[in-house]
PDB file of N, CA, C and O in Angstrom:
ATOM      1  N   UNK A   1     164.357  24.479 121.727  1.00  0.00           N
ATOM      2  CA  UNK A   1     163.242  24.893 120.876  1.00  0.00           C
ATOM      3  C   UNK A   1     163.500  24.353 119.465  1.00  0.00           C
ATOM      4  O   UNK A   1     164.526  24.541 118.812  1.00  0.00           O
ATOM      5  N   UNK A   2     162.539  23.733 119.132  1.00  0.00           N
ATOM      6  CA  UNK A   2     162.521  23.283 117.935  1.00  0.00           C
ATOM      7  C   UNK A   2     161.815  24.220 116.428  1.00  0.00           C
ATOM      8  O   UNK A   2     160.767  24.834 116.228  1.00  0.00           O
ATOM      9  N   UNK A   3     162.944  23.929 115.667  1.00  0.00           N
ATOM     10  CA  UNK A   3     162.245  25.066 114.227  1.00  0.00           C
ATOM     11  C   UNK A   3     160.908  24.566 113.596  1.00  0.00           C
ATOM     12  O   UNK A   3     160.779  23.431 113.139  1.00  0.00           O
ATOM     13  N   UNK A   4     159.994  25.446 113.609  1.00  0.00           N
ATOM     14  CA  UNK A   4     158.888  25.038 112.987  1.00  0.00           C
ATOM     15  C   UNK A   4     158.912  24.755 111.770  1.00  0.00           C
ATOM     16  O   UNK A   4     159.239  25.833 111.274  1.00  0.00           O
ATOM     17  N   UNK A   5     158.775  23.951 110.841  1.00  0.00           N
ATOM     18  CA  UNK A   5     158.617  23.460 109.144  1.00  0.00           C
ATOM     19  C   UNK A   5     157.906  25.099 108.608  1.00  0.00           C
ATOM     20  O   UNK A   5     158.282  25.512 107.511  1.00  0.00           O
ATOM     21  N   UNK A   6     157.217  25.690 109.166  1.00  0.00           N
ATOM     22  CA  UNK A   6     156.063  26.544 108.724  1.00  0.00           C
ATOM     23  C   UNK A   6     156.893  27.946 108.316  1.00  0.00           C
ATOM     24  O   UNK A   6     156.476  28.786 107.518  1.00  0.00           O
ATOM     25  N   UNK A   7     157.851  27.992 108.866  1.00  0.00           N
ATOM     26  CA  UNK A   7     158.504  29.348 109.171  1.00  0.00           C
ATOM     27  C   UNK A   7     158.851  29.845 108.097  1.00  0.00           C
ATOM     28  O   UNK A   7     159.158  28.964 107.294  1.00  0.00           O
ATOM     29  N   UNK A   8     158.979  31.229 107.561  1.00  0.00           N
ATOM     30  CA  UNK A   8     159.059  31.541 106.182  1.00  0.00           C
ATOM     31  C   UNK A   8     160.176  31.626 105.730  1.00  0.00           C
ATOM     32  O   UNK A   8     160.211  31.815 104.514  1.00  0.00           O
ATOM     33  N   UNK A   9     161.836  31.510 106.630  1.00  0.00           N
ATOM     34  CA  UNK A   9     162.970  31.409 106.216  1.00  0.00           C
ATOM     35  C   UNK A   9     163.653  32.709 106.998  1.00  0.00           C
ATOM     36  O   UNK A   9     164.867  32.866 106.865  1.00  0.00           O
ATOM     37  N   UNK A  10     162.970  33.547 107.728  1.00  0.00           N
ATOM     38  CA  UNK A  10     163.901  34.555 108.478  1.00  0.00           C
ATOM     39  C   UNK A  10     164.163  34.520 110.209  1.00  0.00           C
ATOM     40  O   UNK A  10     164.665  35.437 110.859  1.00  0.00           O
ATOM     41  N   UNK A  11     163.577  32.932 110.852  1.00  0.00           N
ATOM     42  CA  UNK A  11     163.485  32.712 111.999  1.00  0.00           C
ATOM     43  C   UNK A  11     162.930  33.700 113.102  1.00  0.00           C
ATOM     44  O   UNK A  11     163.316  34.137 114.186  1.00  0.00           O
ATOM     45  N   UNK A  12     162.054  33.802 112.448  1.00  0.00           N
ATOM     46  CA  UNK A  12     161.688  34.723 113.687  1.00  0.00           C
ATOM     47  C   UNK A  12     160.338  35.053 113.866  1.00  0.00           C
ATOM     48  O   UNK A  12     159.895  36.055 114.427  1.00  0.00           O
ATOM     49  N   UNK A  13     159.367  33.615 113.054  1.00  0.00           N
ATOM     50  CA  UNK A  13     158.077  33.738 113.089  1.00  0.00           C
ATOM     51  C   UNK A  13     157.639  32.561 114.066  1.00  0.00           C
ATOM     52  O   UNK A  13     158.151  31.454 114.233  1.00  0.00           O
ATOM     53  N   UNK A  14     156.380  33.232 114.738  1.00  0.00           N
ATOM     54  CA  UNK A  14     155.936  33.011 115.784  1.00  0.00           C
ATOM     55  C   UNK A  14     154.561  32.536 115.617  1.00  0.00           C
ATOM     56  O   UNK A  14     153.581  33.253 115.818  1.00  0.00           O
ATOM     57  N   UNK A  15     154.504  31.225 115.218  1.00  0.00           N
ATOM     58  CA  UNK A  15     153.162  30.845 114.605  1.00  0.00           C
ATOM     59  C   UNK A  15     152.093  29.955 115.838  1.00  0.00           C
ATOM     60  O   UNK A  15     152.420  28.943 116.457  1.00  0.00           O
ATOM     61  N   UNK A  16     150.836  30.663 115.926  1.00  0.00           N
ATOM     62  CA  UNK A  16     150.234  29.909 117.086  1.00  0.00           C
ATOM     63  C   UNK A  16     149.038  28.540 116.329  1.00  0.00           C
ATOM     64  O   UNK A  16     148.901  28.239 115.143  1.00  0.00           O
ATOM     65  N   UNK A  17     148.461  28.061 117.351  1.00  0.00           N
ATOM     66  CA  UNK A  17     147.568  27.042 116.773  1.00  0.00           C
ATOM     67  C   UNK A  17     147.208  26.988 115.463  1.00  0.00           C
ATOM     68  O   UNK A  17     147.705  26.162 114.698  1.00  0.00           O
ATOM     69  N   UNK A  18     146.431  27.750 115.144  1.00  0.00           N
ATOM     70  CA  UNK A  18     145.495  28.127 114.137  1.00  0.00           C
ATOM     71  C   UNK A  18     146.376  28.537 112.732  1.00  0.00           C
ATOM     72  O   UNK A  18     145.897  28.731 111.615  1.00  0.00           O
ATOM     73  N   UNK A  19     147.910  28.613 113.161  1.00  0.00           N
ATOM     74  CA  UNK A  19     148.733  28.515 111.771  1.00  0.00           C
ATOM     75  C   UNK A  19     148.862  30.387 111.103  1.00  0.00           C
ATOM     76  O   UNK A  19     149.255  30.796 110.011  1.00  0.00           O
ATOM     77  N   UNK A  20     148.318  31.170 112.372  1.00  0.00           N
ATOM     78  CA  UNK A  20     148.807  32.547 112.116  1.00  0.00           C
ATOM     79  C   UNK A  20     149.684  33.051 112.899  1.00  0.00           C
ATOM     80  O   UNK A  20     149.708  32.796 114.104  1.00  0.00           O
ATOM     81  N   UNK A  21     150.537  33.852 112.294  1.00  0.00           N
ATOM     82  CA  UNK A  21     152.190  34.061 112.234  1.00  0.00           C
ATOM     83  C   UNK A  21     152.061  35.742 112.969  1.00  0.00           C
ATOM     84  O   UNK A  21     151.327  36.534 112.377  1.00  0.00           O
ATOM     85  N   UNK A  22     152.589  36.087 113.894  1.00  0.00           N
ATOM     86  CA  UNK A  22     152.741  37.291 114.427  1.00  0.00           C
ATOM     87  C   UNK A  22     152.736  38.733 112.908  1.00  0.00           C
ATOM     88  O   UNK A  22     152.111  39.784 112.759  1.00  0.00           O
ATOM     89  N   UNK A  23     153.306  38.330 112.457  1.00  0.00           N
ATOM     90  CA  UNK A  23     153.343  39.192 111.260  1.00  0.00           C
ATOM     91  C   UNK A  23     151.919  38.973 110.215  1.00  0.00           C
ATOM     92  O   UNK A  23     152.083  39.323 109.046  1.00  0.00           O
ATOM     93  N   UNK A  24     150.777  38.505 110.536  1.00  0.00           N
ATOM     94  CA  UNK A  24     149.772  38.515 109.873  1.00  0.00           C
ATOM     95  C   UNK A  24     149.709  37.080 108.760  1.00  0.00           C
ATOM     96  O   UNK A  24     148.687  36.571 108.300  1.00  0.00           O
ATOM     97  N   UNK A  25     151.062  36.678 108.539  1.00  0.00           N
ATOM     98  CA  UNK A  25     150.601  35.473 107.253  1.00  0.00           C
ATOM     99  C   UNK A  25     150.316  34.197 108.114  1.00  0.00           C
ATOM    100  O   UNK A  25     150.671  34.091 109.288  1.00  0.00           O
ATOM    101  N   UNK A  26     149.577  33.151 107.346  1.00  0.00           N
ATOM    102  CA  UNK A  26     149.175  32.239 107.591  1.00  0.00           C
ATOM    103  C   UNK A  26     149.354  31.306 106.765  1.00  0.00           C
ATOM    104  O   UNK A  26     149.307  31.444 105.543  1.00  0.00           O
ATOM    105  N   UNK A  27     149.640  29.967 107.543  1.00  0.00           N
ATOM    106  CA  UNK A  27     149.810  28.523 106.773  1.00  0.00           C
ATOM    107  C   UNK A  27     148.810  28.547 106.284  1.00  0.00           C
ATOM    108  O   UNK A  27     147.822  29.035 106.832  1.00  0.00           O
ATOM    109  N   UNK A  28     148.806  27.852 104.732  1.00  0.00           N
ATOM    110  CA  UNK A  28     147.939  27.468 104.342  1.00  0.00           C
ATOM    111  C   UNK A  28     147.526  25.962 103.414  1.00  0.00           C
ATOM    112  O   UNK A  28     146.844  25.484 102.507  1.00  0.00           O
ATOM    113  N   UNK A  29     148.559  25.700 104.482  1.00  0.00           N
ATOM    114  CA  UNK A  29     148.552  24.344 103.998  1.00  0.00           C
ATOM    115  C   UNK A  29     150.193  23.458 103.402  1.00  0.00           C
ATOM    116  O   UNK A  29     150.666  22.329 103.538  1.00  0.00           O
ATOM    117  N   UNK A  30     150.516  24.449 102.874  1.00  0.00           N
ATOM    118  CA  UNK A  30     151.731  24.311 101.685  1.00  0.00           C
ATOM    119  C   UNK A  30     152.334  25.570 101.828  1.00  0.00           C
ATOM    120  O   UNK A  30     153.417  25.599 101.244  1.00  0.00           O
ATOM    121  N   UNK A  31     152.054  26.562 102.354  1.00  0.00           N
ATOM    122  CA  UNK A  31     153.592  27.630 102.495  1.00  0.00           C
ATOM    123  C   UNK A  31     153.019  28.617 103.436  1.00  0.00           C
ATOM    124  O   UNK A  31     151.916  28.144 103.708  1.00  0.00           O
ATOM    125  N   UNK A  32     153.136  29.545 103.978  1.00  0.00           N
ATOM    126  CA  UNK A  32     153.230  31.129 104.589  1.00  0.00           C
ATOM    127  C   UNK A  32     152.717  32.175 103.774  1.00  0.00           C
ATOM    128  O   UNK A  32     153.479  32.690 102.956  1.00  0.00           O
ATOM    129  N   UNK A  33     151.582  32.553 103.869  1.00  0.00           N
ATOM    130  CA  UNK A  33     150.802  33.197 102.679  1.00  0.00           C
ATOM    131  C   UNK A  33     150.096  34.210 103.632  1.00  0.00           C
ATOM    132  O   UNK A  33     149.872  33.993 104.823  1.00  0.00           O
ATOM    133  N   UNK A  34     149.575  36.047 102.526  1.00  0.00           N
ATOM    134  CA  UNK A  34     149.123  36.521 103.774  1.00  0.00           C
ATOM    135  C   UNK A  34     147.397  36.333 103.086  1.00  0.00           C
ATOM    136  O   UNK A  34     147.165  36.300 101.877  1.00  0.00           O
ATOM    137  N   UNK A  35     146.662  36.259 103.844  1.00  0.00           N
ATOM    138  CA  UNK A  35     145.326  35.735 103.771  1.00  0.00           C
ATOM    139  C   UNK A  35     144.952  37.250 102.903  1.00  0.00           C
ATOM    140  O   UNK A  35     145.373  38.406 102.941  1.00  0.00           O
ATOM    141  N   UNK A  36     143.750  36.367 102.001  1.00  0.00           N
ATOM    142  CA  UNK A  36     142.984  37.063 101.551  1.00  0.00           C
ATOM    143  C   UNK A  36     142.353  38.227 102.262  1.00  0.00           C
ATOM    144  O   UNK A  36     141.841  38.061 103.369  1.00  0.00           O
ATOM    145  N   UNK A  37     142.371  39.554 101.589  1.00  0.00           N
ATOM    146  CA  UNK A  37     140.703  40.340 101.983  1.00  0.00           C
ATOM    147  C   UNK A  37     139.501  39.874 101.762  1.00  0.00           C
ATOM    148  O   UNK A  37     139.154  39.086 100.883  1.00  0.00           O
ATOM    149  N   UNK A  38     138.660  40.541 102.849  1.00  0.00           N
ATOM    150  CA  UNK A  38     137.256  39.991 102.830  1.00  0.00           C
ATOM    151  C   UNK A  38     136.533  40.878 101.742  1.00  0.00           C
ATOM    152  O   UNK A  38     136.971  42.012 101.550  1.00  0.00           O
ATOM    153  N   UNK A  39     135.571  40.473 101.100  1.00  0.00           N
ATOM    154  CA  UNK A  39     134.910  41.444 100.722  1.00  0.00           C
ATOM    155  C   UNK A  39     133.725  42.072 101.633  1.00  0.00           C
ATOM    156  O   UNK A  39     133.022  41.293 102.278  1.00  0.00           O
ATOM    157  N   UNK A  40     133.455  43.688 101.707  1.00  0.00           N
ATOM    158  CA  UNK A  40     132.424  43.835 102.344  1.00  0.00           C
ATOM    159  C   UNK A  40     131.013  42.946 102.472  1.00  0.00           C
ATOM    160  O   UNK A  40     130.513  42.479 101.449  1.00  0.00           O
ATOM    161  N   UNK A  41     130.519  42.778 103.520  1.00  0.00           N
ATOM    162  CA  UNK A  41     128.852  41.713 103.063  1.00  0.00           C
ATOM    163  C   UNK A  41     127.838  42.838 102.250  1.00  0.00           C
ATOM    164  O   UNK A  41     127.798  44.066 102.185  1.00  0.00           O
ATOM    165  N   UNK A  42     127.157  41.870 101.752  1.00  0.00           N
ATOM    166  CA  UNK A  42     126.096  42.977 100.800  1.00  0.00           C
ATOM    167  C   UNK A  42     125.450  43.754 101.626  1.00  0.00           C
ATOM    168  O   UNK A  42     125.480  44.977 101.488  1.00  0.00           O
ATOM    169  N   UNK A  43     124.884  43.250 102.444  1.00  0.00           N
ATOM    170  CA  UNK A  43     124.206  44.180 103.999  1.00  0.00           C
ATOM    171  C   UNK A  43     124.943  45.100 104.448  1.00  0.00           C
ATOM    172  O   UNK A  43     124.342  45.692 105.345  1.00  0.00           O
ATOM    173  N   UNK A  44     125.974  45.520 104.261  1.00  0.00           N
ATOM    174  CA  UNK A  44     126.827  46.711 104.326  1.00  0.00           C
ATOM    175  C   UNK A  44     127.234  47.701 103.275  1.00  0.00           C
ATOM    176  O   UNK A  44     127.955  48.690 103.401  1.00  0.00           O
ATOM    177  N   UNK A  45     126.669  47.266 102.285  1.00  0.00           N
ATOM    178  CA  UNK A  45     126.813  47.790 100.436  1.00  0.00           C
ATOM    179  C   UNK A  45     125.348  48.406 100.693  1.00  0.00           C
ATOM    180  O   UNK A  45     125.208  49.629 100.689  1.00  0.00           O
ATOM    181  N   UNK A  46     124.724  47.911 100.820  1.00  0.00           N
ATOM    182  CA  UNK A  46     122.883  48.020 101.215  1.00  0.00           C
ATOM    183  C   UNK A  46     122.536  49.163 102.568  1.00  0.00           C
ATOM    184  O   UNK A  46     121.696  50.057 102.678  1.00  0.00           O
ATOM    185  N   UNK A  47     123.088  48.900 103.043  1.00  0.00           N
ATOM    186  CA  UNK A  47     122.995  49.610 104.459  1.00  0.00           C
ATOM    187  C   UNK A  47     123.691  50.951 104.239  1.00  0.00           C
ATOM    188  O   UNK A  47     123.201  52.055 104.480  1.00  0.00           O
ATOM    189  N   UNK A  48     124.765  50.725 103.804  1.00  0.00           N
ATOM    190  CA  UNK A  48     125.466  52.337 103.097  1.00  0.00           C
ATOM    191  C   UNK A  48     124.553  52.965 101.904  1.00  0.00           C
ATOM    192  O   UNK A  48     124.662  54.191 101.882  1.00  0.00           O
ATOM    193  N   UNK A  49     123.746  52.485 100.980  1.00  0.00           N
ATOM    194  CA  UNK A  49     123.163  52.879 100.008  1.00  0.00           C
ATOM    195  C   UNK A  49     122.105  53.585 100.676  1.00  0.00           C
ATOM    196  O   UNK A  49     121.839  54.751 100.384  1.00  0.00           O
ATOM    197  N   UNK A  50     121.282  52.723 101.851  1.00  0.00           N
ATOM    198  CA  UNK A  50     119.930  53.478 102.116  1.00  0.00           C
ATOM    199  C   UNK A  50     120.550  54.798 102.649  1.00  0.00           C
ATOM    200  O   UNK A  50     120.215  55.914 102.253  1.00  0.00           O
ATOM    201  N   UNK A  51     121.495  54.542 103.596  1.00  0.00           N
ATOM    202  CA  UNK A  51     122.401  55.438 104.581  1.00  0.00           C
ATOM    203  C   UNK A  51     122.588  56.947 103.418  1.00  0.00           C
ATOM    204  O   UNK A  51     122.369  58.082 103.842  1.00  0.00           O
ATOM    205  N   UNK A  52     123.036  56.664 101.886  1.00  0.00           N
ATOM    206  CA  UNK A  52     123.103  57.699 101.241  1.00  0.00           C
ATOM    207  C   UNK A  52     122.347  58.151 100.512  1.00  0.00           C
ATOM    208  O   UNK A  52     122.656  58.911  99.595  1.00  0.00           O
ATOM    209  N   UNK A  53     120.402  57.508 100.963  1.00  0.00           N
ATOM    210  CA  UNK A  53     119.554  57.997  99.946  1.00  0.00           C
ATOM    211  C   UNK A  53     118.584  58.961 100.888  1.00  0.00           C
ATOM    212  O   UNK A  53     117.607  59.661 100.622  1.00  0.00           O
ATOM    213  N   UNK A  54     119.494  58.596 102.430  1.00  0.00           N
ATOM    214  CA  UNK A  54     118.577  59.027 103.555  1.00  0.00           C
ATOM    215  C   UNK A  54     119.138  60.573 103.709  1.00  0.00           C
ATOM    216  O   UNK A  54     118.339  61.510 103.710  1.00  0.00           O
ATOM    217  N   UNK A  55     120.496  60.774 103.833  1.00  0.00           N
ATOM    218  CA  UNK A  55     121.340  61.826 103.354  1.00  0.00           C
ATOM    219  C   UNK A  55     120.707  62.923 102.257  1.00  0.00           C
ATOM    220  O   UNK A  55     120.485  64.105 102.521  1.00  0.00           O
ATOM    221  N   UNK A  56     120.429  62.168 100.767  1.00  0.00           N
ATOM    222  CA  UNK A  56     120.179  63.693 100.295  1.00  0.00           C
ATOM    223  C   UNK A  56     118.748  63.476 100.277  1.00  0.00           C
ATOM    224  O   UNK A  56     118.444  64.271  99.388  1.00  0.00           O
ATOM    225  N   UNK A  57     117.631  62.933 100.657  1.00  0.00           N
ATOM    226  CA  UNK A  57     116.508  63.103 100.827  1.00  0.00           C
ATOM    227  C   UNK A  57     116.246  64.113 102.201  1.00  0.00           C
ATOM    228  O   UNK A  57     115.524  65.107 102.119  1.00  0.00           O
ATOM    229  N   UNK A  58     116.791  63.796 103.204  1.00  0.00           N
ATOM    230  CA  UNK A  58     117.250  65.038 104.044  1.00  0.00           C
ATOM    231  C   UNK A  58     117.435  66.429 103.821  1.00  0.00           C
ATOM    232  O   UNK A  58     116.922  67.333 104.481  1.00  0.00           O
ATOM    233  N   UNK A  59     118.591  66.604 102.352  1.00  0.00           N
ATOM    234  CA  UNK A  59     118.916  67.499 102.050  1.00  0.00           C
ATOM    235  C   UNK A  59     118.491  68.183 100.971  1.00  0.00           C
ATOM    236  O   UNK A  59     119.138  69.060 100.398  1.00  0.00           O
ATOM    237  N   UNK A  60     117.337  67.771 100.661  1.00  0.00           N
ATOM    238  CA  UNK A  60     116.523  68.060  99.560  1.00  0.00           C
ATOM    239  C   UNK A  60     115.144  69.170  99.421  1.00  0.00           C
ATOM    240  O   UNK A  60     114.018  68.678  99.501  1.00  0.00           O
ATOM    241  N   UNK A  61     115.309  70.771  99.197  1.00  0.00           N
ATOM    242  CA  UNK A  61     114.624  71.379  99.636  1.00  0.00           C
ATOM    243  C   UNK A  61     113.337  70.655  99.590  1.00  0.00           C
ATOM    244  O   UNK A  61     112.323  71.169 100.060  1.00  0.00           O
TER     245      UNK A  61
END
């Protein structure tokens, strides 16, 4: 078995195609990095808003 270039220095990462590492980080070109968070989509910022105008309009004698 040959050492992967990619590996972060503790041998024991297990990196498949796509350059992600059993432990969550990913190549990114130039080192072992753990990927960004996503930000929520606005349609889910939006969708929670109506979701909490539907709530106290509900609750609104």
């Amino acid at each position: 078995m040959s050492e992967d270039e990619r590996c972060c220095g503790t041998g024991t990462c297990i990196i498949n195609a796509e350059g992600v590492c059993w432990c969550g980080q990913k190549w990114d070109g130039e080192k072992m990095c753990f990927p960004q968070a996503d930000a929520p989509p606005a349609d889910a910022e939006n969708g929670q808003a109506a979701q909490d105008a539907q709530a106290n309009k509900s609750s609104a004698p």
